[in-house]
GUPA-759410 format. One line per field, with one value per residue (C-alpha): residue in one letter; x, y, z. Coordinates in nm, 4 decimals. Each point is the difference from the previous one (the first is absolute). Layout:
! GUPA-759410
aa: (a,...) $
east: (X,...) $
north: (Y,...) $
up: (Z,...) $
END
This chain:
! GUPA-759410
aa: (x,x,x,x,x,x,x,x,x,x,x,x,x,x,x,x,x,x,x,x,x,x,x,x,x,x,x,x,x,x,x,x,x,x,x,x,x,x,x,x,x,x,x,x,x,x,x,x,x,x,x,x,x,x,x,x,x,x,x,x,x,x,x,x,x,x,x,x,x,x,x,x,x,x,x,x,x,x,x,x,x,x,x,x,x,x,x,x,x,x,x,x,x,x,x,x,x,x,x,x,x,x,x,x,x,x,x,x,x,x,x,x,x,x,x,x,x,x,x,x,x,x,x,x,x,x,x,x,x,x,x,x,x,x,x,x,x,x,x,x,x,x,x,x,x,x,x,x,x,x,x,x,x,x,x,x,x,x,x,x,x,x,x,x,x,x,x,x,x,x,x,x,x,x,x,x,x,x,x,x,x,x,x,x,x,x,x,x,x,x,x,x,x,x,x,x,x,x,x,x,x,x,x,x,x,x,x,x,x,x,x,x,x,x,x,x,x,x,x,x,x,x,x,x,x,x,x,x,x,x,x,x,x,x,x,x,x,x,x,x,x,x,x,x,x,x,x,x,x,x,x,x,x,x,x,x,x,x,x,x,x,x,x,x,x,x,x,x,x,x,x,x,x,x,x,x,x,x,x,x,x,x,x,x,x,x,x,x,x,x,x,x,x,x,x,x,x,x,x,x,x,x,x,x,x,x,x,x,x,x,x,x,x,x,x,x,x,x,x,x,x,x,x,x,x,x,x,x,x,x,x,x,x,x,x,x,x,x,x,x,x,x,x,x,x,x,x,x,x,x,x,x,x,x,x,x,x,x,x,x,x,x,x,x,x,x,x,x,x,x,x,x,x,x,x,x,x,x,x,x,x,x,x,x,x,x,x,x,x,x,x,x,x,x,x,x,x,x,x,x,x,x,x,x,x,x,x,x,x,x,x,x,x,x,x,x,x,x,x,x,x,x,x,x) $
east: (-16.1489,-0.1603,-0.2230,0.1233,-0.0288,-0.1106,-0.0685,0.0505,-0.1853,0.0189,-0.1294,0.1921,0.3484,0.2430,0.3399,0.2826,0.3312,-0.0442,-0.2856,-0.3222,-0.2305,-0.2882,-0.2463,-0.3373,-0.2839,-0.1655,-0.3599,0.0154,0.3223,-0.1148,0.2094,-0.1173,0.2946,-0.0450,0.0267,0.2898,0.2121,-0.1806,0.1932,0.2986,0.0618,-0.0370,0.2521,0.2287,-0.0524,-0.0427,0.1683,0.2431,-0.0974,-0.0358,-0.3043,-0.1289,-0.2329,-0.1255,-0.0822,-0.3575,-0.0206,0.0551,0.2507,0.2658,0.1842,0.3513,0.2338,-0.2066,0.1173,-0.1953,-0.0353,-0.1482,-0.2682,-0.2605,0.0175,0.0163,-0.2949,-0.2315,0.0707,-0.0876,-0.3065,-0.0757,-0.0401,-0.2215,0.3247,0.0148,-0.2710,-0.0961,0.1377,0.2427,-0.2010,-0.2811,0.3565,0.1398,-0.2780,-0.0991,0.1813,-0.1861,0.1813,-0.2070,0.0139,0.2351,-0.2446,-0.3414,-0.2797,0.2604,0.0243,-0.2491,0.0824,-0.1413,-0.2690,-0.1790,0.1871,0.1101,0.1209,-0.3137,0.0482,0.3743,-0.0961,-0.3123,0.2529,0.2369,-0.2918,-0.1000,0.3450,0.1109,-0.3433,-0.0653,0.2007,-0.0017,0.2055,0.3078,0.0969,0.0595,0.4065,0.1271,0.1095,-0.3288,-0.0694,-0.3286,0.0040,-0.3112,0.0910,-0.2532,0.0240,0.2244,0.3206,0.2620,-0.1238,0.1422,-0.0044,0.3676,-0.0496,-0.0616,-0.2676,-0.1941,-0.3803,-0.0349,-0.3060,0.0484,-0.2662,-0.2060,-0.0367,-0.3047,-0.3025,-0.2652,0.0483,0.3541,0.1257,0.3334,0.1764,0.1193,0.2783,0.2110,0.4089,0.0598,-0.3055,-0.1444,-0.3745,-0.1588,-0.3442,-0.2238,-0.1044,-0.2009,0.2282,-0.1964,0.0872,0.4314,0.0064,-0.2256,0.1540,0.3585,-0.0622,-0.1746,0.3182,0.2449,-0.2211,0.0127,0.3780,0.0420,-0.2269,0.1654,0.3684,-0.1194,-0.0573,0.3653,0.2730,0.2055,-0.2235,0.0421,0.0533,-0.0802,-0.3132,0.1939,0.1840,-0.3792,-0.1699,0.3170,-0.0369,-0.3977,-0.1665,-0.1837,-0.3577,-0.0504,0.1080,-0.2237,-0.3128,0.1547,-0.1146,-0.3620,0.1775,-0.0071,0.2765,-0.1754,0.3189,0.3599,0.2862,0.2383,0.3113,0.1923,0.3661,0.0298,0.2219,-0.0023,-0.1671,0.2377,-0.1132,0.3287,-0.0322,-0.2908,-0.3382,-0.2728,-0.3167,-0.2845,-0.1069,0.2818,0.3713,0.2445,0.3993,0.1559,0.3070,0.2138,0.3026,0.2838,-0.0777,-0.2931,0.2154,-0.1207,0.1442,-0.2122,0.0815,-0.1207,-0.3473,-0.0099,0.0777,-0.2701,-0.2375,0.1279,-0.0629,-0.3452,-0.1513,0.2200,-0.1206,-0.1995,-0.3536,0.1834,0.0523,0.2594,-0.0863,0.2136,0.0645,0.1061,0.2514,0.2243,-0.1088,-0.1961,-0.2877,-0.1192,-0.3209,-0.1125,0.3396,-0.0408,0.2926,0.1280,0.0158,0.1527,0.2889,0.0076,0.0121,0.2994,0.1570,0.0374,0.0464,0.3114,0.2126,-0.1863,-0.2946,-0.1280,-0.2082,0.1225,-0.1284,0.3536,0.2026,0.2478,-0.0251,-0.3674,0.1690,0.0951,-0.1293,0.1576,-0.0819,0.1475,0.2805,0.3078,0.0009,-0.3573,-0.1086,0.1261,-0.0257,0.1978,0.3610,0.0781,-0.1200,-0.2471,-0.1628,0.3372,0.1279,-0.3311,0.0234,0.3428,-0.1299,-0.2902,0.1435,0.0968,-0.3344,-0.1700,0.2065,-0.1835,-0.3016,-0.1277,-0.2531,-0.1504,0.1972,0.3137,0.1543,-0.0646,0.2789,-0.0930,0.1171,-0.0331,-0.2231,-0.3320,0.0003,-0.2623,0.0368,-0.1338,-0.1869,-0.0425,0.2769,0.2735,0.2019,0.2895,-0.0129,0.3054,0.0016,0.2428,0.2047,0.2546,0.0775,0.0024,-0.3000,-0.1483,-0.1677,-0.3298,-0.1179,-0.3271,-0.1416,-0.0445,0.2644,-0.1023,0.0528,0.2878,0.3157,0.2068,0.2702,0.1943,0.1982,0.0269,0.1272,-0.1519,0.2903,-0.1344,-0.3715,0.0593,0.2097,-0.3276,-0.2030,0.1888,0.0442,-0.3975,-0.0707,0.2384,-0.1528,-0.3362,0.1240,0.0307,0.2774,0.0751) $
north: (3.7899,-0.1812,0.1922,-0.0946,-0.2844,-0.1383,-0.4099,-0.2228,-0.2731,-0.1808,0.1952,0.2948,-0.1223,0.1586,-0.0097,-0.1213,-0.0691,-0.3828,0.0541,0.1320,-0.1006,-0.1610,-0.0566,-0.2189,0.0733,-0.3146,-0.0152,-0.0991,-0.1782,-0.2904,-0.1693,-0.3462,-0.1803,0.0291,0.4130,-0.0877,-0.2192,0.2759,0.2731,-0.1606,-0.0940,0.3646,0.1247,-0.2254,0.0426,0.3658,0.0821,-0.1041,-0.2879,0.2183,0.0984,0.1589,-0.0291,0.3472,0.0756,0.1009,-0.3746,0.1024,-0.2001,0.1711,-0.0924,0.1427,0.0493,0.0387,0.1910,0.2239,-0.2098,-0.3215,0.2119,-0.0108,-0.3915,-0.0132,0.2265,-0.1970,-0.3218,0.1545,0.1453,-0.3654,-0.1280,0.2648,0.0801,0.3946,0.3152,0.1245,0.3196,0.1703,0.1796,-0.2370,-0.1813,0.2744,0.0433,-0.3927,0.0209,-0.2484,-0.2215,-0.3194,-0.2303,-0.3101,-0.2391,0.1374,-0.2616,-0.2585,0.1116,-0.1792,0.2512,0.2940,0.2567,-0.1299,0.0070,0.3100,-0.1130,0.1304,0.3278,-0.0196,-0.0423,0.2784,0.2524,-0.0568,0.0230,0.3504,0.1401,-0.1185,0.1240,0.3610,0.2395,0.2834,-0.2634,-0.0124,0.3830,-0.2137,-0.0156,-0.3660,-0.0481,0.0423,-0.3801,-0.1788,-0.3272,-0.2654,-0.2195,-0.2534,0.0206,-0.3593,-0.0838,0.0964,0.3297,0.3141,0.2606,0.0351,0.1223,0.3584,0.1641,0.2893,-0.1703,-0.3433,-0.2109,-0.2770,-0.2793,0.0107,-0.3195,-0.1180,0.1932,-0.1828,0.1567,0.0821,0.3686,0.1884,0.2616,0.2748,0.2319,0.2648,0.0106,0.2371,0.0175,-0.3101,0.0893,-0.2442,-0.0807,-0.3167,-0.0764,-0.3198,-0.1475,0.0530,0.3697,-0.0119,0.0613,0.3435,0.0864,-0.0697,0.2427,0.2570,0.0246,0.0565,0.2092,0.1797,-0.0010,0.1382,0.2891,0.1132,-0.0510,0.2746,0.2623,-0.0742,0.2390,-0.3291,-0.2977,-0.2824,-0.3210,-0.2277,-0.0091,-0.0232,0.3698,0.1410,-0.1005,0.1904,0.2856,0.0486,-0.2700,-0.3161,0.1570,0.1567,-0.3069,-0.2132,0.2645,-0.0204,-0.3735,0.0145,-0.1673,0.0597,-0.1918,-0.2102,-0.1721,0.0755,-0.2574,-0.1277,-0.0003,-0.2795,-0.1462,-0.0312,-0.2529,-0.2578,-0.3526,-0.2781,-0.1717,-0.1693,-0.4194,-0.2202,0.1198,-0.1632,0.2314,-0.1837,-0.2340,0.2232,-0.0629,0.1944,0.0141,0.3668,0.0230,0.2914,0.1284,0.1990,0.4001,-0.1950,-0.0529,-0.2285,-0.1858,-0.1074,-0.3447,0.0722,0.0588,-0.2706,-0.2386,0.1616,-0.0607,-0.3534,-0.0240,0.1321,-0.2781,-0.2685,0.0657,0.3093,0.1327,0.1273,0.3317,0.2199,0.3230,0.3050,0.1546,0.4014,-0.2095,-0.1061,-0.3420,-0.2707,-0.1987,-0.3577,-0.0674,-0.4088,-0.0774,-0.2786,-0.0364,-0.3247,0.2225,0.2642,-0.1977,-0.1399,0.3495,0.1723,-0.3023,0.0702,0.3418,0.2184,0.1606,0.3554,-0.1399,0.1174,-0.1921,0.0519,0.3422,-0.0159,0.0613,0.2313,0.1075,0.1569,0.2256,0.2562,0.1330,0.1805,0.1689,-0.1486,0.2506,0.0097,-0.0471,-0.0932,0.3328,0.3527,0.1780,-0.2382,-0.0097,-0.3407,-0.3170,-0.0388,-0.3376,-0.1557,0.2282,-0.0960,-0.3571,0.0275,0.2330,-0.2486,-0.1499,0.2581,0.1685,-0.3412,0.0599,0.3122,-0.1713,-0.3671,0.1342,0.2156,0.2646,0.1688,0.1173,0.1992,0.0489,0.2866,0.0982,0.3657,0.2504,-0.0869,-0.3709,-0.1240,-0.3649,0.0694,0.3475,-0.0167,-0.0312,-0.2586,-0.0953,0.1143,0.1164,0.0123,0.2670,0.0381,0.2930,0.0179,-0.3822,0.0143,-0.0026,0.2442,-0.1684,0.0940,-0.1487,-0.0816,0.2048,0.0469,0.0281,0.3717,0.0723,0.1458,-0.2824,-0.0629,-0.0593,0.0433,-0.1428,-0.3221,-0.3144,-0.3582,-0.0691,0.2962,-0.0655,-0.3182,0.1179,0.2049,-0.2383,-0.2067,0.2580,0.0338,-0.3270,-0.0493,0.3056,-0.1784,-0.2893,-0.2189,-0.2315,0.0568) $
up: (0.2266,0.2613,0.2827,0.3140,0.2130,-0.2686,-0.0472,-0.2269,-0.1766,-0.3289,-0.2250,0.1166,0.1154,0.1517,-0.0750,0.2162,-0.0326,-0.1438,-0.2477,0.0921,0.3015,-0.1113,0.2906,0.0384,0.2042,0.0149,0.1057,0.4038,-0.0653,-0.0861,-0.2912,-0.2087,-0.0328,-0.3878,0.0767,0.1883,-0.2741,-0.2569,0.1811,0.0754,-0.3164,-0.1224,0.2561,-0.1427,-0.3268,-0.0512,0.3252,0.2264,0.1573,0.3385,0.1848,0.3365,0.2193,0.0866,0.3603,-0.1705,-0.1379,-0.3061,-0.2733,-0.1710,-0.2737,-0.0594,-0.2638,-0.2801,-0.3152,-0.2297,-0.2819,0.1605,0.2030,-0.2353,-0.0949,0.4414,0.0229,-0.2505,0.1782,0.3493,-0.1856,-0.1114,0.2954,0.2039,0.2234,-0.1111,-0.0839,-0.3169,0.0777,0.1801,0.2036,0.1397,0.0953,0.1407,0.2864,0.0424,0.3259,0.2043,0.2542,0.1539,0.2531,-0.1824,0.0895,-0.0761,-0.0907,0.1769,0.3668,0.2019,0.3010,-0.2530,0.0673,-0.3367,-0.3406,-0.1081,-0.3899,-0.1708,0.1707,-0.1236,-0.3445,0.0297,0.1484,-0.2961,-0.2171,0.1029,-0.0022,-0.3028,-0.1607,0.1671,-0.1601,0.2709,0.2232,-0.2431,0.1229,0.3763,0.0381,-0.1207,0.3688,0.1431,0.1413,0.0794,0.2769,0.0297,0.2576,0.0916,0.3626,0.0256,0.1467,-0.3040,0.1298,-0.2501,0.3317,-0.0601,-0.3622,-0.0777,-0.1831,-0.0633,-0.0078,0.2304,0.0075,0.2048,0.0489,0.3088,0.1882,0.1623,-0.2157,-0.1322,-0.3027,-0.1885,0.0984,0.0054,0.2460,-0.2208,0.1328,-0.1871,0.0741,0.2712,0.1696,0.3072,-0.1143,-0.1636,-0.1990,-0.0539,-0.3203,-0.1677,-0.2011,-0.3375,0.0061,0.0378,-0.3681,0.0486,0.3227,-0.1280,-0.2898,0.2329,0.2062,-0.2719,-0.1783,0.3795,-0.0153,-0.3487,0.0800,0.3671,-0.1537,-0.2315,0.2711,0.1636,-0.1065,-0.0914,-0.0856,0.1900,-0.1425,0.2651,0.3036,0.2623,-0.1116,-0.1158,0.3292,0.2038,-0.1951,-0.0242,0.2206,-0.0862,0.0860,-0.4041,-0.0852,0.1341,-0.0750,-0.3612,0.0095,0.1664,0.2851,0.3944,0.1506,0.3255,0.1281,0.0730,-0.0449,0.2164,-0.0022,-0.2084,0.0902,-0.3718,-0.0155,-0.3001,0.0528,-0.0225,-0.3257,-0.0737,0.0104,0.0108,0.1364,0.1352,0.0064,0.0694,-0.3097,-0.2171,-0.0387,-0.1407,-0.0015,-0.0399,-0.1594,0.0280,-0.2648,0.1027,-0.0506,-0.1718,-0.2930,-0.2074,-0.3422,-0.2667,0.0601,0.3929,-0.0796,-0.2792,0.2601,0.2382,-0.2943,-0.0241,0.4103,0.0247,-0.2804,0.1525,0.2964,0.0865,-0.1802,-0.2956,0.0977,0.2079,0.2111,-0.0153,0.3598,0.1111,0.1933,-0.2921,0.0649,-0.2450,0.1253,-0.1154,0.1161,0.0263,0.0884,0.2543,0.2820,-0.2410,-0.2676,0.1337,0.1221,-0.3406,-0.1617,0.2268,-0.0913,-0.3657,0.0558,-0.0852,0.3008,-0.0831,0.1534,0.3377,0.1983,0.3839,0.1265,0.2154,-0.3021,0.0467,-0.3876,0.1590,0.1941,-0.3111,-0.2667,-0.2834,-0.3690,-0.2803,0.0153,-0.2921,-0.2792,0.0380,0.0521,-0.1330,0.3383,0.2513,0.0250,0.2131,-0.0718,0.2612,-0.0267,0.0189,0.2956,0.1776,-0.0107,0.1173,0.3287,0.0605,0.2615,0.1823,-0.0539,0.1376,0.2932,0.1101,0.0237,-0.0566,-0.2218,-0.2538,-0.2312,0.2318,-0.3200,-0.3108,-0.2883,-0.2378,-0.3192,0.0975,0.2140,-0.1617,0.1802,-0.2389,0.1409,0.3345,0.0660,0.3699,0.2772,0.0640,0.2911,-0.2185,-0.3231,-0.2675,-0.2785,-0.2022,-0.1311,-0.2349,0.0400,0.3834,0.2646,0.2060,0.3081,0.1448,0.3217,0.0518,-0.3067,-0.3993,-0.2439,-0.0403,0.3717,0.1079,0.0627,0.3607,-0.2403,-0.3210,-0.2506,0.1058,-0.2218,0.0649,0.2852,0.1527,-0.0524,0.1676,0.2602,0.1182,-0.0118,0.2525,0.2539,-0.0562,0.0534,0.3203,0.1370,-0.0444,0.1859,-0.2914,-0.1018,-0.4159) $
END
């Protein structure tokens, strides 16, 4: 059995209730369209043809039986796309901004400190006791900013210093340290070595900073590390960047492209490889906001591209399909009991209605709301092939209401929005 809260990754899938989840951490997700067509032709071939787009940028493929795991594995293995081991894979947890060593707005570039951070995790063996959950962020100080994204250990890129340095900060806590940006590798390790060692002296251990630094304080912590925080952050809105359409960011371009519940076929991201060497640099950038960028798309291109693409392309940040999100649900998945992704999409409009943007509405398969951890406008999880509904909340929160079929779902959701002043 699997400890919990437990993650998984290729060479330890889990299993779900269409084949087992095999998921990619891909270095800064950044993707060659060769990787790309490599990948998607696994999914489809040992697979199902379907894949997701993780809110963690990661890629997972679904639907993959026991027997063509291995022959999947080695051709992931081929191409550089998955660890040696389970276990250096199970703790590479490293999100980055999506356009490091592209954003001319940037701090400096943060990629070789991507790839050294990796490096160290995947090679010290006292980090693989750290929970599979427990998240790393470099963002390199530009405008796709990664604010919004949670994490236990954040370095983001300072701006203005004559030489390249990061603001470190630990989940739960607003202090802060400066470090040069040589030493995030060292420092990184420090800090989870930090975390492993305080979680020991709780009567429960926690698995995540934020739920350590509530319980015993950030100061050991940062002691732990040889570090004496100087700053304290400010607050952050935390809202997601808009990174959907055609960008213009100083000598860079890019068009983002979003999927619905960043579902994608294998024939999607064959055609994005096709689109970034027809018109891009050859490469696509995975996003925490379920959203694929192209980067060297010019605004010709771009038009060219949404041109040729399918209706499951999203490229207007007003679409009302942005307004939910949902897990795959049944049959996809052993624990939910409605078919959420379909149930979603036909809610979206309603759920647009409540607001004119970002996510108003999250379907769950059940109480664990692994699709979208932090609170909704309205959330939907489902019970025995009905819904509970939680207002303003997580799935796990207690609901306003019970046992309610799709009429009924929608039914609230009207009275919500005309309440709001909005016209469904």
């Amino acid at each position: 059995m699997q400890p919990k809260g437990w993650c998984p990754g290729a060479l330890r899938p889990m299993l779900s209730g269409d084949g087992y989840l095999v998921r990619l951490r891909i270095t800064g997700g950044v993707v060659r369209a060769s990787a790309a067509r490599a990948i998607a032709h696994g999914a489809q071939t040992h697979g199902n043809g379907l894949m997701d787009l993780s809110a963690r940028a990661n890629l997972q493929l679904r639907g993959v039986q026991e027997h063509s795991l291995p022959a999947l594995v080695g051709a992931l293995q081929s191409r550089g796309l998955i660890d040696d081991d389970a276990q250096a894979e199970a703790v590479r947890n490293v999100m980055a901004s999506p356009l490091a060593g592209l954003a001319p707005d940037a701090a400096f570039d943060i990629s070789p400190h991507i790839r050294a951070l990796e490096q160290r995790l995947a090679s010290d063996v006292a980090l693989r006791a750290l929970p599979s959950k427990f998240g790393f962020i470099i963002d390199d100080g530009g405008g796709l900013s990664l604010s919004c994204v949670g994490a236990d250990i954040r370095f983001v890129a300072l701006q203005g210093d004559a030489s390249p340095r990061f603001i470190v900060s630990l989940a739960g806590s607003d202090d802060a340290a400066v470090i040069e940006a040589a030493r995030l590798p060292d420092i990184a390790a420090r800090l989870a070595l930090a975390f492993l060692n305080e979680s020991r002296k709780c009567d429960s251990s926690p698995r995540r900073m934020a739920a350590l630094v509530a319980a015993r304080g950030a100061a050991s912590l940062w002691r732990a590390a040889e570090l004496a925080p100087t700053t304290r952050l400010s607050p952050s809105a935390g809202a997601p960047p808009q990174c959907l359409g055609h960008h213009t960011l100083g000598a860079s371009e890019f068009l983002g492209l979003g999927f619905v519940f960043g579902r994608l076929r294998a024939r999607d991201l064959a055609w994005l490889a096709d689109m970034a060497e027809t018109y891009g640099s050859g490469e696509l950038r995975l996003t925490p906001w379920r959203a694929v960028l192209l980067p060297g798309v010019d605004a010709g291109a771009a038009q060219d591209i949404l041109a040729l693409g399918s209706a499951d392309v999203i490229s207007d940040p007003a679409d009302a399909r942005l307004a939910v999100v949902a897990c795959p649900g049944a049959p996809a998945c052993a624990s939910a009991t409605t078919p959420t992704q379909e149930h979603a999409l036909a809610l979206a409009p309603l759920a647009r209605a409540l607001a004119p943007s970002g996510v108003e509405l999250h379907v769950s398969g059940c109480a664990k709301g692994c699709a979208r951890p932090s609170p909704t406008a309205v959330t939907l999880v489902a019970r025995a092939g009905l819904y509970d509904l939680v207002a303003a909340g997580r799935a796990s929160d207690a609901p306003l209401l019970q046992g309610l079929d799709l009429h009924a779902c929608g039914d609230a959701l009207r009275a919500m929005a005309t309440t709001n002043g909005a016209r469904p």
